[in-house]
C-alpha positions in Angstrom: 153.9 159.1 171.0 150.5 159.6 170.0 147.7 161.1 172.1 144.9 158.1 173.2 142.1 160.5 172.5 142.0 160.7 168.7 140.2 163.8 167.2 140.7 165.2 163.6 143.7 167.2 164.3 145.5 163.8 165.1 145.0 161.9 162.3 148.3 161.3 161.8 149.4 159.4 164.0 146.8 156.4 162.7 150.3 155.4 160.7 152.9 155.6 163.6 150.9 152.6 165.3 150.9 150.8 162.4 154.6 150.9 162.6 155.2 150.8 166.2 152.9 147.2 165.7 155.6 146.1 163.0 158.5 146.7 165.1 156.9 145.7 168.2 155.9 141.7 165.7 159.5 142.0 164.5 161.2 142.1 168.3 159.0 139.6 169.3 160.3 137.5 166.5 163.6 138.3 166.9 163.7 137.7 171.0 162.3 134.4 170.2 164.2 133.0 167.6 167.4 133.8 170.5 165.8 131.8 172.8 164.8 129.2 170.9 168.5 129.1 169.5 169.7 129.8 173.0 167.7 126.2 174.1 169.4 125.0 170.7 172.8 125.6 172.2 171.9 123.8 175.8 170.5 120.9 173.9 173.7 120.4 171.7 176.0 120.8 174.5 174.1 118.1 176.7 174.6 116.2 174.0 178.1 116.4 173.1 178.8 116.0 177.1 176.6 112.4 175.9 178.4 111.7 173.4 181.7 111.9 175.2 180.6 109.7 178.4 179.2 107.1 176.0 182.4 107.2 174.0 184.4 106.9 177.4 182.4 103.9 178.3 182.7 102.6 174.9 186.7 102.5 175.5 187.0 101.3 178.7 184.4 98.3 177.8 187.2 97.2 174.5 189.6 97.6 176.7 188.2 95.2 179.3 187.4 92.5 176.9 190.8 93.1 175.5 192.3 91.9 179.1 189.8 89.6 179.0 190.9 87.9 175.7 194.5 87.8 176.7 193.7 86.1 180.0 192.1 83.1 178.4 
């Protein structure tokens, strides 16, 4: 860690910041690409629950008309 008072003596720590910036950008970028694929997740899995009611509805509507069809 480098001092906050910067004299002559510390000039070397002008790099380390530099660095500690970088990683600091690249966490940031990693944390939110997982929660953006995190949301990604949530959003597919609403709609595959969807999917599956619509499908379900689908089926029991063919199969109404089908009873319907046989009545007449």
């Amino acid at each position: 860690m480098c001092p906050l008072i910067d004299n002559n003596e510390n000039n070397y720590c002008n790099g380390n910041n530099f660095a500690d910036i970088l990683q600091l950008v690249g966490q940031w970028f990693v944390s939110t690409g997982d929660i953006i694929t995190l949301a990604g997740q949530a959003i597919a899995l609403e709609q595959d629950r969807q999917d599956k009611i619509q499908e379900e509805q689908d089926k029991q509507q063919q199969e109404f008309q089908q009873k319907q069809m046989q009545q007449q």
